[in-house]
DRENNUVEX-845356 format. One record per residue (C-alpha): y, x, z negated; residue number from 1; chain. Coordinates in Angstrom, 1 decimal. Example, Ala and Ser with C-alpha at 12.3 -4.5 7.8 and 13.67 -1.06 7.14 Angstrom:
% DRENNUVEX-845356
+--------+--------+--------+-----+-------+
|  north |   east |     up |   n | chain |
+--------+--------+--------+-----+-------+
|   -4.5 |   12.3 |   -7.8 |   1 |     A |
|   -1.1 |   13.7 |   -7.1 |   2 |     A |
+--------+--------+--------+-----+-------+
***
This chain:
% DRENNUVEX-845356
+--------+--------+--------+-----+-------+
|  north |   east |     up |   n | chain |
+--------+--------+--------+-----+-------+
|   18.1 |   83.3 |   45.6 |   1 |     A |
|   18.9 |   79.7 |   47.0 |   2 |     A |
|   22.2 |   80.5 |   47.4 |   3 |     A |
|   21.3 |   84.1 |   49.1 |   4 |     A |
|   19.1 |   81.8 |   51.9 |   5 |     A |
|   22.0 |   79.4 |   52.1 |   6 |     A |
|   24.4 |   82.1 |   53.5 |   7 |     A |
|   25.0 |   81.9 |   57.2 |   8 |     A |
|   24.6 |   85.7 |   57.5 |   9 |     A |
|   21.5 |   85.4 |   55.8 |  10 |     A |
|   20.1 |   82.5 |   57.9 |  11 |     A |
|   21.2 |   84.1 |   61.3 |  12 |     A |
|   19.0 |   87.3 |   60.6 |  13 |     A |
|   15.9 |   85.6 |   58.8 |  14 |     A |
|   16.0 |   83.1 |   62.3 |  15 |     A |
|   16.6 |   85.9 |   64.6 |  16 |     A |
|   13.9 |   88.1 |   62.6 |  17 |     A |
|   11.5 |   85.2 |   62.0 |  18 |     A |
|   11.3 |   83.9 |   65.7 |  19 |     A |
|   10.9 |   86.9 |   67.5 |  20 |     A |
|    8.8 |   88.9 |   65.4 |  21 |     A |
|    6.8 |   85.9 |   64.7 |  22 |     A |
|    6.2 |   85.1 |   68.1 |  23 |     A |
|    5.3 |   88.5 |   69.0 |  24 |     A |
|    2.7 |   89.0 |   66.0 |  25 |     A |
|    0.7 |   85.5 |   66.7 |  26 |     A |
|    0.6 |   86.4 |   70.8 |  27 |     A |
|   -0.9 |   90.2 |   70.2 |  28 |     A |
|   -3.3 |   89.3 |   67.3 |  29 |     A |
|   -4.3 |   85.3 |   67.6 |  30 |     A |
|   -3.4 |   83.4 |   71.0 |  31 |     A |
|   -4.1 |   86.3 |   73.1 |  32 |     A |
|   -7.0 |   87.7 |   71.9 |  33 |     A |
|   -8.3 |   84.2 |   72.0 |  34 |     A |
|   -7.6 |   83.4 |   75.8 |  35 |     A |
|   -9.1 |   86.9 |   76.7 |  36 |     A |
|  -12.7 |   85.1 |   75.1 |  37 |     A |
|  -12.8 |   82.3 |   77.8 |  38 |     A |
|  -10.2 |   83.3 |   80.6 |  39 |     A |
|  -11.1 |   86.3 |   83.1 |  40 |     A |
|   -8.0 |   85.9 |   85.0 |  41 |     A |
|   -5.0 |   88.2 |   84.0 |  42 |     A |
|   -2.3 |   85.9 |   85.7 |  43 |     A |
|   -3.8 |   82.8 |   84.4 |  44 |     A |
|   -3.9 |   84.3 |   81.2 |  45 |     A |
|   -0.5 |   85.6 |   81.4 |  46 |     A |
|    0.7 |   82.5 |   82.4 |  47 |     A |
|   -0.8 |   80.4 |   79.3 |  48 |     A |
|    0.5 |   82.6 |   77.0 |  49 |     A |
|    3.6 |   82.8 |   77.9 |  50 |     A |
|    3.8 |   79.1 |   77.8 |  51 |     A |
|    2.5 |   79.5 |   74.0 |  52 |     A |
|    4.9 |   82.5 |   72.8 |  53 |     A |
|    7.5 |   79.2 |   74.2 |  54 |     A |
|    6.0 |   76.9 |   72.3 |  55 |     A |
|    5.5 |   79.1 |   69.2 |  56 |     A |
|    9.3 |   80.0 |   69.0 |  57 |     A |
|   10.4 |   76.3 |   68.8 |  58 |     A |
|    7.5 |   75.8 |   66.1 |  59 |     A |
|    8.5 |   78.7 |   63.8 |  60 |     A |
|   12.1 |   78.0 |   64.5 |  61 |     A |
|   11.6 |   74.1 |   63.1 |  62 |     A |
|    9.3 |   74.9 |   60.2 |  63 |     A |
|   12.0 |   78.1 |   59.1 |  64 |     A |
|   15.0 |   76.2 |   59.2 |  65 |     A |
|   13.3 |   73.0 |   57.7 |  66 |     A |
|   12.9 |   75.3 |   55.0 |  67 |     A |
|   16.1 |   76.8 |   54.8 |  68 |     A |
|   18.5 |   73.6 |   55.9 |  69 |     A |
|   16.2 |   70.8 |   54.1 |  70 |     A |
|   17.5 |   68.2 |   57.0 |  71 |     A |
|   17.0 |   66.5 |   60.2 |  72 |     A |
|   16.8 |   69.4 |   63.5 |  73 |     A |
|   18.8 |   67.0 |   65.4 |  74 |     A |
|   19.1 |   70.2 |   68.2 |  75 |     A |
|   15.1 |   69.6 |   68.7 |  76 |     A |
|   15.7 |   66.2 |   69.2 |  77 |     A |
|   13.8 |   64.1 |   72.1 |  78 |     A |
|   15.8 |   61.6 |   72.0 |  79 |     A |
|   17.7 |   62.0 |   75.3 |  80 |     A |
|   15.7 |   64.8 |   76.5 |  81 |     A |
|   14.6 |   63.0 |   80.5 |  82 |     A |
|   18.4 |   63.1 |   80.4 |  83 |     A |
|   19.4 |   66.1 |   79.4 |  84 |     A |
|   16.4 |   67.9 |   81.7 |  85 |     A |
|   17.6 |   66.0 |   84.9 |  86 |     A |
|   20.9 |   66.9 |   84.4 |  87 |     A |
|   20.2 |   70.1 |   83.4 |  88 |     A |
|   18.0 |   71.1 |   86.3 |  89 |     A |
|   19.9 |   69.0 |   89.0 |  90 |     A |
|   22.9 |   71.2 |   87.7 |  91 |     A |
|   21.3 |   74.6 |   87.8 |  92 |     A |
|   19.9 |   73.7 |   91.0 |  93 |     A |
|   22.3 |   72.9 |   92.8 |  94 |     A |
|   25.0 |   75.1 |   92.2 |  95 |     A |
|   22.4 |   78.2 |   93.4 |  96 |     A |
|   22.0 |   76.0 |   96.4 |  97 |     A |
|   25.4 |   75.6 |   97.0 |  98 |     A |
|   26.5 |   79.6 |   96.5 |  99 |     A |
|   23.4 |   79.8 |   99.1 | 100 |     A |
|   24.4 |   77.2 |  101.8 | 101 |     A |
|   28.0 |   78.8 |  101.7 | 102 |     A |
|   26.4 |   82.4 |  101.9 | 103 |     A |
|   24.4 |   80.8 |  105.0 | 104 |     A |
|   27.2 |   79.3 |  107.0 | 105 |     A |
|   29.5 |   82.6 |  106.5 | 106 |     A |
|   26.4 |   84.4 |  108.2 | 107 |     A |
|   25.4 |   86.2 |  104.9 | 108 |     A |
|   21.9 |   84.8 |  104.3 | 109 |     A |
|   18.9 |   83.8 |  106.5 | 110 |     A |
|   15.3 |   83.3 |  106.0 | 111 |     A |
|   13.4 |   84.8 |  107.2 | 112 |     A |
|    9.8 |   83.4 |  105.8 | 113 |     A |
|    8.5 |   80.6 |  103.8 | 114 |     A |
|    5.5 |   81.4 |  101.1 | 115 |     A |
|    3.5 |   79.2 |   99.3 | 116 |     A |
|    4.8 |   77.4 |   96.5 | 117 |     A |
|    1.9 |   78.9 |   93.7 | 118 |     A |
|    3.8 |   81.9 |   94.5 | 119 |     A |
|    6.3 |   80.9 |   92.5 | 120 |     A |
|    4.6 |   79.0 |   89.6 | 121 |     A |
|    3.3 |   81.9 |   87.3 | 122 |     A |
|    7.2 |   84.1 |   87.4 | 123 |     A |
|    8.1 |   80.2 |   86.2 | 124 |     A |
|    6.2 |   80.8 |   83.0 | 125 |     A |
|    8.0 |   83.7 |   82.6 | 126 |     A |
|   11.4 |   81.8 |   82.9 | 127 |     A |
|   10.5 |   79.4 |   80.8 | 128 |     A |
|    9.3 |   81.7 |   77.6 | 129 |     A |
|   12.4 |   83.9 |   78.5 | 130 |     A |
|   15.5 |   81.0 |   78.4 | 131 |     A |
|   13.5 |   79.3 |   75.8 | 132 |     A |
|   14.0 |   82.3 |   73.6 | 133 |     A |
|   16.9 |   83.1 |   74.6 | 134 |     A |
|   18.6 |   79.3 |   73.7 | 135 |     A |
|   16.8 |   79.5 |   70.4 | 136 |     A |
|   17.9 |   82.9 |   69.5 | 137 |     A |
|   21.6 |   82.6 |   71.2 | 138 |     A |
|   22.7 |   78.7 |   70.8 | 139 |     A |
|   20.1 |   77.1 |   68.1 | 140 |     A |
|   20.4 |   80.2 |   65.2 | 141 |     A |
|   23.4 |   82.2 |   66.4 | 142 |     A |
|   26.1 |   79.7 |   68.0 | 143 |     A |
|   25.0 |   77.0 |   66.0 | 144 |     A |
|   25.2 |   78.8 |   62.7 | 145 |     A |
|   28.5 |   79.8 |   63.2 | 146 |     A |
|   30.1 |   76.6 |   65.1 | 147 |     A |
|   28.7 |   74.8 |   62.3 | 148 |     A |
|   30.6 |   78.0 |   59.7 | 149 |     A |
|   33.7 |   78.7 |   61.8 | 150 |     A |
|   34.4 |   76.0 |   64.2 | 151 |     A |
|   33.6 |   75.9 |   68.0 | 152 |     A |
|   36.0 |   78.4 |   69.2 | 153 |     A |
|   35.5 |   81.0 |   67.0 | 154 |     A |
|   31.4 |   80.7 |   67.8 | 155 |     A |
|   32.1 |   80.9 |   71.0 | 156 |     A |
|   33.3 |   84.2 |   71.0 | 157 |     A |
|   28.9 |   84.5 |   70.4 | 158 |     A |
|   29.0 |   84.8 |   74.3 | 159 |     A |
|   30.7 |   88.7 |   74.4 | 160 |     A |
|   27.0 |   89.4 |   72.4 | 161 |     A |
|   25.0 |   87.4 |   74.9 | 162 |     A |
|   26.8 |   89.5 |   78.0 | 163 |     A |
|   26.5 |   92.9 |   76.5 | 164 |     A |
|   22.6 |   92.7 |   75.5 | 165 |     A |
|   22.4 |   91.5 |   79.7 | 166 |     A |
|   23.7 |   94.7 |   80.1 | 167 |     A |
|   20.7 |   96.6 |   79.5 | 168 |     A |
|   19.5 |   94.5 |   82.6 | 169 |     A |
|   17.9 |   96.7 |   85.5 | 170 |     A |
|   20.5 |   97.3 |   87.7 | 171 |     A |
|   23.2 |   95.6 |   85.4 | 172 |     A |
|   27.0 |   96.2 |   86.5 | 173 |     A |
|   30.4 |   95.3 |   84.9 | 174 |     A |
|   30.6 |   92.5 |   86.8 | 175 |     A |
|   27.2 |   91.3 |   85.9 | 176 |     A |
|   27.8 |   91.3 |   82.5 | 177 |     A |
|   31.3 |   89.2 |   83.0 | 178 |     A |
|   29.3 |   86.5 |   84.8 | 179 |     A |
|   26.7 |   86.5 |   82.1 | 180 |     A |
|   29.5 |   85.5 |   79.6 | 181 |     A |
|   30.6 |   83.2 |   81.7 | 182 |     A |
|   27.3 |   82.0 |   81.8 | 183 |     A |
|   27.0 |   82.1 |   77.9 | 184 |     A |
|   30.1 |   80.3 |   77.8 | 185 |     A |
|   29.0 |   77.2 |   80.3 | 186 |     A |
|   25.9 |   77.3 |   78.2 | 187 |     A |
|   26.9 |   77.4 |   74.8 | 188 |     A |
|   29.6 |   74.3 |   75.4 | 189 |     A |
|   26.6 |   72.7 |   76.7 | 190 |     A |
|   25.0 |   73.1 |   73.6 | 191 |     A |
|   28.5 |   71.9 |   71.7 | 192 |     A |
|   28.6 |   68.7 |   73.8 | 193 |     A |
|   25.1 |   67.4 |   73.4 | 194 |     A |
|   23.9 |   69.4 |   69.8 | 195 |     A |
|   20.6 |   69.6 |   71.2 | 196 |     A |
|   19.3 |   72.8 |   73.0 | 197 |     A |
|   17.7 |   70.7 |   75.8 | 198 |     A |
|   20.5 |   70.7 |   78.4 | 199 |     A |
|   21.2 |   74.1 |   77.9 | 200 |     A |
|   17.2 |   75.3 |   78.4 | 201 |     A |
|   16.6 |   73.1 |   81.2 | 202 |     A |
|   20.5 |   74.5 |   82.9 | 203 |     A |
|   19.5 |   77.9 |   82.4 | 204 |     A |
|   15.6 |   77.9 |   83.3 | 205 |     A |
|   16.7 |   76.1 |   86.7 | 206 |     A |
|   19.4 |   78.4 |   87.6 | 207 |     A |
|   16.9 |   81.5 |   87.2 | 208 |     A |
|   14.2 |   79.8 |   88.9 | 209 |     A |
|   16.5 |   78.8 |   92.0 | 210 |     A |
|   17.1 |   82.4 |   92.7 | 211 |     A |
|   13.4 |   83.2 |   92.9 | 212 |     A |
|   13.1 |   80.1 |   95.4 | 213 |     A |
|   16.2 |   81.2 |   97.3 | 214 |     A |
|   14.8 |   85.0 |   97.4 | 215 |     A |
|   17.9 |   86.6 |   95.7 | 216 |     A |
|   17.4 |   89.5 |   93.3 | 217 |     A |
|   17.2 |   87.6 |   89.8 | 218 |     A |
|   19.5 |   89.5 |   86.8 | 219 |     A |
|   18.7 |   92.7 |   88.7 | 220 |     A |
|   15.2 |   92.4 |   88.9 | 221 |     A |
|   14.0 |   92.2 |   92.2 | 222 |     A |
|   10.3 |   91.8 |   91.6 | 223 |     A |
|    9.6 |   88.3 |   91.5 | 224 |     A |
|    7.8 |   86.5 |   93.8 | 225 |     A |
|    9.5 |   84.3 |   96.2 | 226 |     A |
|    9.1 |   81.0 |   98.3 | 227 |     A |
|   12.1 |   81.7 |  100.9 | 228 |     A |
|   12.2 |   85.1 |  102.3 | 229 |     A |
|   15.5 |   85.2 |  102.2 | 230 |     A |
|   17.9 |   88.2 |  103.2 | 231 |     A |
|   20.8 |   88.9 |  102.0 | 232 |     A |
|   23.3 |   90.9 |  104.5 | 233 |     A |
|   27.3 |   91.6 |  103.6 | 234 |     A |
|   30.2 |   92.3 |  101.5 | 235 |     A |
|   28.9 |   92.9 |   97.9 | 236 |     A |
|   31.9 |   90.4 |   97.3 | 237 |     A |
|   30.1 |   88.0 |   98.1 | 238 |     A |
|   26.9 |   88.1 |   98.2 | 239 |     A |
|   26.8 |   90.2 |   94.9 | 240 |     A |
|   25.7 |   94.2 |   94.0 | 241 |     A |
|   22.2 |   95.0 |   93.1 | 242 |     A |
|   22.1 |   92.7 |   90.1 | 243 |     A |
|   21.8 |   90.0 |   92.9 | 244 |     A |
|   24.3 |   86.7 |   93.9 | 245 |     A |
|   24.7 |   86.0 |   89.9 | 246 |     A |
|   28.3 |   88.5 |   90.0 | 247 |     A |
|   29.1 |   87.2 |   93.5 | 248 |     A |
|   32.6 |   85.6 |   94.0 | 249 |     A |
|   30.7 |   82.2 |   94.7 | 250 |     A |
|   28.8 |   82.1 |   91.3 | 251 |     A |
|   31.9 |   83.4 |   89.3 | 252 |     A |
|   33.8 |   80.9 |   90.6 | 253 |     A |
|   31.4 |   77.5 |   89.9 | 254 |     A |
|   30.3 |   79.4 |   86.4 | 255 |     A |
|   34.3 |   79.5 |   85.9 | 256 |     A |
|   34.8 |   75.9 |   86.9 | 257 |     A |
|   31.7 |   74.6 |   85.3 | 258 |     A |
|   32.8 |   76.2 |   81.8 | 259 |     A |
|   36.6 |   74.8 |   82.2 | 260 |     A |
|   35.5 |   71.5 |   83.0 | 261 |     A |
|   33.1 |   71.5 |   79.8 | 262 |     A |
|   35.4 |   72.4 |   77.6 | 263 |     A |
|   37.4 |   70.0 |   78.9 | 264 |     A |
|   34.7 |   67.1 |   78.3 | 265 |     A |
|   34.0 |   68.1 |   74.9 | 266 |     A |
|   38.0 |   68.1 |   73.7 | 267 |     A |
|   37.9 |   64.7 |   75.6 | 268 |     A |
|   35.0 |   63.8 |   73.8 | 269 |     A |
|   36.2 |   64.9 |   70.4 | 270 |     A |
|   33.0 |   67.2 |   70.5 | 271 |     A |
|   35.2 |   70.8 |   69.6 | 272 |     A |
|   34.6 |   71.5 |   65.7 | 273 |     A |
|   37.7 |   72.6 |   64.0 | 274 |     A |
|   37.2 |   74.5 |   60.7 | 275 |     A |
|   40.5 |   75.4 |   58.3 | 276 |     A |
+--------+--------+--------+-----+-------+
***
């Protein structure tokens, strides 16, 4: 039996089980129930809990793989964690803002309206729940598992999943799901580089939450709120299809970059695991 729950098939699934299923059964029959005693607003309410099902995902993750590994979590380290959240979120940020100022000057985007800011806060609780599972599912149980099994470049390959299930995306298109593995791929060798899941969360969370600032359509969803009104108007090329600017020539291209120079700085850094 110890050896059956050593396996890194076996760990994957019992993570990947454990953390979603887990999460899901404490929101519908304990945190939920219990907000809907003392909170009459459904937003609010929506909000809080999806803040929990984030903070339950980490808490079953550590307590599972306590169990299983018997070591340290270094990946849920806080040690460097104001770093790896500035970074992360100056990253994200920034390159949205700059496939937007380019998309401005070339006459493709305007705005045409400014909202409040709350109007943006609760679709952030969203984000958050939604990278933090998807970094704990895709880099802390899957890619870690097998970089630590296989090496860095075979776990990698982890990124071809992470594209196809974006795939069943509203409005998903070939091209949406190449940039998603691109995306994997910047965000995994994140993950390689530092070993903690921080960077990566904070990366992905602030790239999302960009678009809904900017007003683009985010992952082919275009019903989140925005704070720009921004419009959108030319070649799909680059400004993106109906998945939004995330398979536009501009975010191909930095995701591209960003993912080359990463690997570079982790072989520089002697960060690339190598397994015989």
């Amino acid at each position: 039996m110890k050896k059956l729950l050593k396996n890194w098939i076996t760990r994957i699934i019992l993570g990947i089980i454990a953390c979603t299923f887990g999460t899901f059964l404490i929101k519908e029959f304990i945190t939920f129930p219990l907000l809907n005693l003392f909170i009459d607003s459904v937003e609010l309410k929506e909000g809080i809990q999806r803040l929990l099902s984030g903070l339950m995902i980490i808490v079953i993750y550590y307590y599972l793989y306590k169990f299983l590994e018997k070591r340290k979590l270094t990946e849920l380290s806080t040690k460097s964690i104001w770093k790896d959240s500035f970074i992360g979120l100056l990253l994200g940020f920034g390159l949205i803002s700059l496939c937007i100022l380019l998309l401005y000057f070339l006459g493709f985007y305007q705005i045409n309206g400014v909202n409040s800011f709350s109007n943006v806060l609760f679709p952030l609780t969203m984000l958050i729940s939604a990278a933090l599972w998807e970094e704990i599912l895709f880099r802390a149980i899957i890619y870690r598992i097998l970089e630590e099994k296989f090496g860095t470049k075979i776990a990698l390959i982890q990124t071809l999943i992470f594209g196809v299930v974006h795939y069943g995306n509203e409005n998903a298109t070939i091209s949406s799901v190449f940039f998603v593995i691109l995306l994997g791929l910047a965000i995994s060798l994140m993950y390689t580089y530092t070993q903690r899941i921080w960077l990566p969360f904070f990366f992905h969370v602030s790239w999302n939450f960009a678009q809904t600032i900017f007003g683009a359509t985010l992952s082919g969803d275009n019903s989140f709120r925005q704070f720009f009104e921004g419009k959108f108007d030319g070649p799909s090329l680059y400004i993106g299809s109906v998945f939004g600017i995330e398979d536009s020539l501009f975010s191909i291209v930095f995701m591209t970059l960003l993912s080359i120079y990463l690997y570079w700085l982790c072989k520089k850094n002697k960060k690339i695991i190598v397994r015989n």
